[in-house]
N, C-alpha and C positions, 0 to 999 in steps of 0.2 A: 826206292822204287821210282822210276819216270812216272811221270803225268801222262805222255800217251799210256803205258801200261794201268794205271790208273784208272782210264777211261775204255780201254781196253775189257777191263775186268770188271767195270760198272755193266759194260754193255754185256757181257758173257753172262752176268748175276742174273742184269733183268730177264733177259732171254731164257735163264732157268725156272725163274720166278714164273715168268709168264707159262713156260713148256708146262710144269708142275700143278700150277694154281690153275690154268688152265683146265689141265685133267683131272686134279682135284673138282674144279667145278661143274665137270662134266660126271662125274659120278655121283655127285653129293643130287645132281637134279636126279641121275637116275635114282639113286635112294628114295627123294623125294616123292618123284611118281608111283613110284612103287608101294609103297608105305603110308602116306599121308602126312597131313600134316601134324597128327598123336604123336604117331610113332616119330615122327622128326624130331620135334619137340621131348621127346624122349631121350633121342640119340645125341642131339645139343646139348641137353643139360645134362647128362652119361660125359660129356665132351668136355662142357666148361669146368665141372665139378673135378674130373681127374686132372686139367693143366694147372689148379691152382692145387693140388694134392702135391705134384711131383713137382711144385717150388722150391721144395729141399733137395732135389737130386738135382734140379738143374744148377741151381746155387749160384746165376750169375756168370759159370765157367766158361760160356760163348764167349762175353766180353770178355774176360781178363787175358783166353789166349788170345783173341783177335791183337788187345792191347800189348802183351807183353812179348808173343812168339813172333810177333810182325818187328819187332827192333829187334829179337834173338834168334832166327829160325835153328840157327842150332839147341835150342832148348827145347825142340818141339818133341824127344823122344822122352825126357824126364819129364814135362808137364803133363804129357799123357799117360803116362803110367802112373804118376802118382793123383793127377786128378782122377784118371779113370778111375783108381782103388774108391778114391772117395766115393765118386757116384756111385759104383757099382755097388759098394756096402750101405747107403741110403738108402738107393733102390730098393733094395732086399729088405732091409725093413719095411720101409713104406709102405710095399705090396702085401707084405706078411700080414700087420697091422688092417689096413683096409679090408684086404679078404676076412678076416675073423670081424670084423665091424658088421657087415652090410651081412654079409652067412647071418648072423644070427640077429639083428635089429632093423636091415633094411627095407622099408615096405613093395618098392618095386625090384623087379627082374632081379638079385644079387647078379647073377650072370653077366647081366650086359653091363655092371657097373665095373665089378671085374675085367673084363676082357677090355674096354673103353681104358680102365688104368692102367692095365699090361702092354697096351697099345703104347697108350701117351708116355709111357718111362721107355721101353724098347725105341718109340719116334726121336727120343730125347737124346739116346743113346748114337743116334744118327745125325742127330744135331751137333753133338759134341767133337764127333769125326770132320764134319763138313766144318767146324770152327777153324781147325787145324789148315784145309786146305784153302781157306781165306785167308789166313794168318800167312800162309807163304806163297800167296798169289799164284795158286792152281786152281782157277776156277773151274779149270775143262775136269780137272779130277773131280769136284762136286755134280757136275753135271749127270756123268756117267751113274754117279750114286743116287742122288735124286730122280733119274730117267726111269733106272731099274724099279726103284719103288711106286712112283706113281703111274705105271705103265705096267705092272703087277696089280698094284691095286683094282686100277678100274680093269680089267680086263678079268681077272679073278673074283670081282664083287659082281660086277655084271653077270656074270655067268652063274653064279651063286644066286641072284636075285632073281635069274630065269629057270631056273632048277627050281626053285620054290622056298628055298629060304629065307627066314625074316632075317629080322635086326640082330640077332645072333650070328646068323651066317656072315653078316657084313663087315661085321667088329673081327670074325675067326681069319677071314681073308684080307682085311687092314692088317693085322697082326704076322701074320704069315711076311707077308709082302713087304711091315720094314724090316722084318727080321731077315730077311736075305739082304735088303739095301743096308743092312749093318756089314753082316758076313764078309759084304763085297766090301765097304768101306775099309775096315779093320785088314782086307789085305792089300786093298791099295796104299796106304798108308804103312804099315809094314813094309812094304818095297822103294815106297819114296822117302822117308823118316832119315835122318841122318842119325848116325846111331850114337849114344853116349849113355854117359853114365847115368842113374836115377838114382835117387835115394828114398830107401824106406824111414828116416828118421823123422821120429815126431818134430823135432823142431822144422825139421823142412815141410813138413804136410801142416803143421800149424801155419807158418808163413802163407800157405798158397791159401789154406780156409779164409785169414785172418783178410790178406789180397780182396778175395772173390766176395766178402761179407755185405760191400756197400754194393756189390751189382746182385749179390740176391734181394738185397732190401727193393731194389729196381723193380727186379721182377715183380717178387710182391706188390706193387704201389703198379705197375705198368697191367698186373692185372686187374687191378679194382680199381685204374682208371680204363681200361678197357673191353672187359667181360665180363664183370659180375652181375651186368644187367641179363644176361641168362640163367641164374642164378635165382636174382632177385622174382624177376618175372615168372618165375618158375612156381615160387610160393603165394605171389600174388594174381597170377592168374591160370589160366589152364593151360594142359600141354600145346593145344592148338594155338594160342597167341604164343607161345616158344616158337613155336615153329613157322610162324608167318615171320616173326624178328627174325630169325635165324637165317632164312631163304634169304634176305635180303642182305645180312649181317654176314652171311657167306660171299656174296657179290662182295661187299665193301672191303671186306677181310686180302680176297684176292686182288685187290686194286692198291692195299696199303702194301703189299710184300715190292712191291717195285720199288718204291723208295726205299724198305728196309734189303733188298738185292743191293741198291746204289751205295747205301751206306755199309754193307759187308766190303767195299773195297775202300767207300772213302774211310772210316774210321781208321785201318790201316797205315793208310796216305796220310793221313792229317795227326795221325800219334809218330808216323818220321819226321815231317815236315816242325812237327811243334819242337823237338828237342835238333832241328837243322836249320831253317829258316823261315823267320815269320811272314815277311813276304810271300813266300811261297804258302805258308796254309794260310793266309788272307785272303788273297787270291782264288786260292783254291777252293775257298770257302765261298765267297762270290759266282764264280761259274757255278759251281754243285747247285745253289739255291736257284740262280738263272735258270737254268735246265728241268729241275724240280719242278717250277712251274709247267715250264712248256711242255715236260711230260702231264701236270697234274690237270689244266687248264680243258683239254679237249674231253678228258674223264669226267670234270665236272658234267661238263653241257650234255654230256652223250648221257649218264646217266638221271640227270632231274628232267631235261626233254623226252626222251624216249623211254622212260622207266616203268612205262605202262606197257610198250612193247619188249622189253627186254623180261621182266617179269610173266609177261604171256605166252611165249615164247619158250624161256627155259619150264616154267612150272607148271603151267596152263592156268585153266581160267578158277580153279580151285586156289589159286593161289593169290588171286586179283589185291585182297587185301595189305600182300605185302609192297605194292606199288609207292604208298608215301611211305612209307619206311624207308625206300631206296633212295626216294627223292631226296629225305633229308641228310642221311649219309654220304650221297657225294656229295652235297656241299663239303662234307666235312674234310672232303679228301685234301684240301688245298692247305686247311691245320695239319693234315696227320701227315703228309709229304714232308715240311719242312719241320716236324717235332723231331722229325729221325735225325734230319741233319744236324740239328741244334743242339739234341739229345748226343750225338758222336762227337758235336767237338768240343764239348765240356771233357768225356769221358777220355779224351786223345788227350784233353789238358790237366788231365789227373786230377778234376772237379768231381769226380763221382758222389764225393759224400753232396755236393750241391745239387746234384741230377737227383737225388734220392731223395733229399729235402724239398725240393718242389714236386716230386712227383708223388709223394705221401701228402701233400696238402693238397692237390689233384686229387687223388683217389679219396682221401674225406670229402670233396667237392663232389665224388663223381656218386658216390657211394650215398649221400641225403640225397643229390638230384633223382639220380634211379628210384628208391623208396618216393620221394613227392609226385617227379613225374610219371609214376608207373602207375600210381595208386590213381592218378585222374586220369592220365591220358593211355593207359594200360601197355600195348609193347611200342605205339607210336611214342610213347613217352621213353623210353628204356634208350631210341633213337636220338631222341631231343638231349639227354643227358651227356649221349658220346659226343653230341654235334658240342654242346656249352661245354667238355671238358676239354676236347683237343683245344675249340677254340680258347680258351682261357690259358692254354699250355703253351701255345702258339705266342701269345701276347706277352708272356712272365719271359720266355726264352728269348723273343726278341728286341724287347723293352726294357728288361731289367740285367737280364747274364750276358748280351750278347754285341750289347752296342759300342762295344770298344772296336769292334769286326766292321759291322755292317749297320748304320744306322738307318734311321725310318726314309730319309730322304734317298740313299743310296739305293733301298732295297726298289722301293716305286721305280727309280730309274730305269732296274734290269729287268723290271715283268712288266712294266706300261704299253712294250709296243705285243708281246705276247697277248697282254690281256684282251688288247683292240683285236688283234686276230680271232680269240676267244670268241669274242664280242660278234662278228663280222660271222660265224661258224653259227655260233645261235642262231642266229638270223636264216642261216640255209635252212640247219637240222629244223628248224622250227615251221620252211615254208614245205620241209618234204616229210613233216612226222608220219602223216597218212603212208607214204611207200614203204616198199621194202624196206624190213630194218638192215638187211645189211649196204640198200641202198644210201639209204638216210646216213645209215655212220659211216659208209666208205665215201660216200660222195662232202659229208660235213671234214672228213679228217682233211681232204684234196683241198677241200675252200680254207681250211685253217694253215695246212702248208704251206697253198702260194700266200695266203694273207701274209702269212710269217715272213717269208722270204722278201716279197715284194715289200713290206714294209720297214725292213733291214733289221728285224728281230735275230736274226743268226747275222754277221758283220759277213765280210769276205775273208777276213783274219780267221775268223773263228771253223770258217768251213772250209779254209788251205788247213787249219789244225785236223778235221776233222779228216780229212785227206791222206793227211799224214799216217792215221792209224791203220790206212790199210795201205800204205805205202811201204815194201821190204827199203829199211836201210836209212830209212827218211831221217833227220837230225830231231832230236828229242826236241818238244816244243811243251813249257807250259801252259798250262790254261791262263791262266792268269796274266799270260804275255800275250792272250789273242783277242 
């Protein structure tokens, strides 16, 4: 695959990311308003409790096709037929199991825990589609898919929310709305699929379980370094501290998919590149972190300066508590931006089982922090935990796995004049926090742009590259050669 195409498909991700989490966030407040902070609190831990349930059906299978159908797109109609069997016969259990649990011992709503897990494995099933059209650089086909659903969603829940239904209703019209964004999936892909042979033989479906075992271990460990402070928080305080964490662990959540957007194409990029030329995923590996920044930088400031207006604003003034929560979460954004990339080019270099060893001593890390910091500092603690684990994940990946790539002195090099811009943006957002918040961020992003420019943070090499990609016919240009 080219490097403009690469970058191509970076920019198409985030732009989904953004369209999606966007609308996603736009519904998640209307629920908010609607319901309170109980009931939110409710609907989070209904949330986190089913993503780590349906860790057996997701089993990992994102990565392995991202990794294996991006060197073979013609294997993309046997992996999906024989993964999909798998999942689809987990599923079925899994939900079976759950429902007869919570029917007969659960103390809150059984219902909404149901339908929240029928959600989250049906959503999963949508993920497993959209893996495939990563895996063969059609991002515009993911789009379509992801559009229908979260433009269902909120347009269906909202309406549902105004009609007078609760937290039931909300969960029936989630449900609804990705079960069509599968529908669609399942036939786009049917029609783009190059067709071949599958096989139903055990040894073949052993091979691909056996494949996908160290990126479930992943998941595993990526949720209990990531989630399980809604969880925890859940039994150590009330549903209203869930739901001040959550409002604000929703904001952070939608700002971390950008980087995991950017790495849906680089992971791809960087598992050819590794078995084609090192050079080139070196390189490649260099710009992606560059950019990561200058994406992640303006996110910090906008969110710990303004987090008192962006919190009042989306939630209202019932919400004022989840203000340092937010604060401390974008800090975090600047570890969790570069874990992803770090995170993909171990798995590009068929390191998994090492991505799953550090990320299991990460979630023991994340998992006492959460219990110590929640018990004193209650969900601003559950915050502090994610801010010390990315950070900690941050430091192993690029200290210890990663310094044969990019060492400490190189990395400083490519974000120093980014950072000064950063730096130089503070300073705006900070002297117009009083105006308009969308004053304040449109006018901070301007000062952070020319900063960037004027300070030669983008080269002229780099932005005749960037030229290129909308140029018909332009000659292929590395990144790593601009």
């Amino acid at each position: 695959m080219s490097s403009q195409r690469f970058v191509r498909n970076s920019l198409l991700l985030i732009t989904i990311e953004m369209m999606a989490k966007g609308l996603g966030v736009v519904f998640f407040v209307v629920v908010a308003r609607f319901l309170g902070a109980e009931s939110l609190g409710i609907f989070a831990f209904a949330t986190a409790l089913s993503n780590f349930i349906i860790i057996p059906s997701k089993f990992g299978f994102e990565d392995l096709i991202q990794r294996e159908v991006s060197r073979n797109p013609a294997g993309t109609y046997s992996y999906y037929w024989a993964l999909g069997a798998i999942k689809g016969s987990i599923s079925v259990v899994i939900l079976g199991i759950f429902s007869l649990i919570v029917l007969l011992w659960a103390r809150n709503d059984p219902i909404v825990l149901i339908l929240a897990l029928t959600f989250a494995l049906v959503h999963s099933f949508m993920e497993f589609t959209n893996a495939f059209f990563r895996a063969n650089q059609r991002a515009e086909l993911e789009l379509m898919v992801r559009f229908f659903f979260s433009s269902a969603n909120v347009v269906l829940g909202i309406a549902f929310l105004y009609a007078g239904y609760r937290l039931k209703g909300v969960l029936s019209t989630q449900l609804a709305s990705v079960s069509g964004a599968v529908i669609l999936g399942l036939f786009i892909l049917s029609r783009v699929a190059i067709r071949g042979q599958h096989s139903w033989q055990w040894r073949t479906i052993w091979r691909h379980l056996a494949a996908a075992v160290p990126f479930a271990g992943i998941l595993v460990a990526l949720y209990f370094s990531n989630q399980i402070g809604v969880v925890i928080l859940s039994f150590l305080a009330g549903k209203v501290e869930v739901g001040y964490f959550a409002s604000a662990l929703r904001i952070f959540d939608a700002l971390t998919l950008i980087p995991a957007a950017v790495t849906g194409a680089f992971l791809p990029t960087m598992s050819q590149y590794y078995v084609q030329s090192l050079g080139a995923f070196v390189r490649t590996l260099r710009f992606t972190l560059k950019y990561l920044f200058i994406l992640t930088a303006p996110l910090v400031v906008i969110t710990t300066l303004l987090a008192h207006r962006i919190i009042i604003f989306l939630y209202r003034e019932a919400f004022a508590p989840s203000i340092p929560a937010l604060q401390i979460l974008g800090i975090s954004l600047i570890f969790s931006f570069w874990n992803f990339a770090g995170q993909s080019v171990l798995v590009a270099r068929n390191r998994e089982r090492l991505v799953l060893i550090s990320l299991w001593t990460l979630a023991a890390i994340n998992v006492a922090a959460s219990f110590l910091l929640i018990w004193g500092f209650s969900y601003l603690g559950a915050c502090w935990a994610i801010f010390t684990t990315q950070g900690i994940y941050c430091v192993i990946l690029f200290s210890f796995m990663l310094p044969r790539y990019l060492g400490f002195r190189k990395l400083a090099g490519l974000i120093a004049i980014p950072a000064l811009a950063a730096a130089i943006m503070a300073l705006a957002v900070f002297l117009l926090r009083q105006a308009n918040l969308f004053v304040a961020i449109l006018a901070g992003l301007a000062v952070y742009g020319g900063a960037l420019l004027a300070l030669g943070g983008v080269s002229a090499a780099e932005r005749s590259f960037f030229k290129r990609l909308v140029t018909p016919g332009s000659r292929d240009l590395s990144p790593g050669q601009v």
